[in-house]
C-alpha positions as CSV (number, residue, x, y, z in Angstrom):
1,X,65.5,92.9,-35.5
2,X,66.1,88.9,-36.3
3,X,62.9,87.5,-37.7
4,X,62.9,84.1,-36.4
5,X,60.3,81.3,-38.7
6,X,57.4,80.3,-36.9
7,X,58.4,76.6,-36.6
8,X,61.3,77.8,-34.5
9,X,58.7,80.6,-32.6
10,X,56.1,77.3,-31.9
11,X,59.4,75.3,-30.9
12,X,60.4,77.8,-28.0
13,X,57.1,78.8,-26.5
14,X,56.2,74.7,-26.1
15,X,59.6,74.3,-24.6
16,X,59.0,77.0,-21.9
17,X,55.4,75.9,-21.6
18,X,56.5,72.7,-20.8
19,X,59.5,74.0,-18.5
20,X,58.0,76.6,-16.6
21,X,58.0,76.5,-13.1
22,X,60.0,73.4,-12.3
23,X,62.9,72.8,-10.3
24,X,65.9,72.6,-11.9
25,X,67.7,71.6,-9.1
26,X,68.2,72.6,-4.7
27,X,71.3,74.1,-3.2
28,X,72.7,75.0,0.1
29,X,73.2,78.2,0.8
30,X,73.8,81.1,3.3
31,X,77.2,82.0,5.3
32,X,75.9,81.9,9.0
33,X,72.6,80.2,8.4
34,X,72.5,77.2,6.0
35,X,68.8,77.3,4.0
36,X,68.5,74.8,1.2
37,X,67.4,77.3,-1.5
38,X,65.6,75.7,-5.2
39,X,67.1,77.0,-8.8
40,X,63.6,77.2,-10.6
41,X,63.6,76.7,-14.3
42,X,64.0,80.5,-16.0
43,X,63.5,82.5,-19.2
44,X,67.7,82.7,-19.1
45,X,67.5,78.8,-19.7
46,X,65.5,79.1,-22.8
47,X,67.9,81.9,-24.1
48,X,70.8,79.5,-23.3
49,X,69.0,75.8,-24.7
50,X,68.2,77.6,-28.2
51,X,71.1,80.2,-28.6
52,X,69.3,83.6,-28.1
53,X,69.5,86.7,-25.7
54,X,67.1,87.0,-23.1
55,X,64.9,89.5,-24.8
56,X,64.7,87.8,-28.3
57,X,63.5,84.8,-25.7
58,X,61.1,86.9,-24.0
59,X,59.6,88.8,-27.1
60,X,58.9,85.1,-28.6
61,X,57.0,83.9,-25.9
62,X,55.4,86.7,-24.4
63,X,54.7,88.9,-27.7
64,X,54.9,86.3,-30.9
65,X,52.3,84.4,-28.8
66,X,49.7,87.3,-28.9
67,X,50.3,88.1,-32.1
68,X,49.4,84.7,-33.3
69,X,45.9,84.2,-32.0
């Protein structure tokens, strides 16, 4: 498993705390109804912004966090 420092660990859980929950951007969709459908910021865009999979992500935010306290 990748040990990752805990500068880096502090640097990705503020970036999805920050992040979270917003709109990235809306889209139309659909083939014989149009609906304008919203791409919501993800845990795939934190993999993607700071090079890592979508578990290492996941374990440093949801995991590394509790260990911490």
């Amino acid at each position: 498993m990748t040990k990752f420092s805990e500068e880096f660990q502090n640097d990705v859980v503020d970036f999805w705390n920050e992040n979270k929950g917003k709109v990235k951007g809306k889209e139309v969709t659909g083939v014989h109804m149009k609906r304008m459908t919203e791409k919501k910021f993800s845990m795939q865009d934190v993999a993607d912004h700071f090079g890592l999979t979508i578990s290492q992500a996941n374990r440093i935010v949801y995991v590394k966090k509790g260990e911490s306290k």
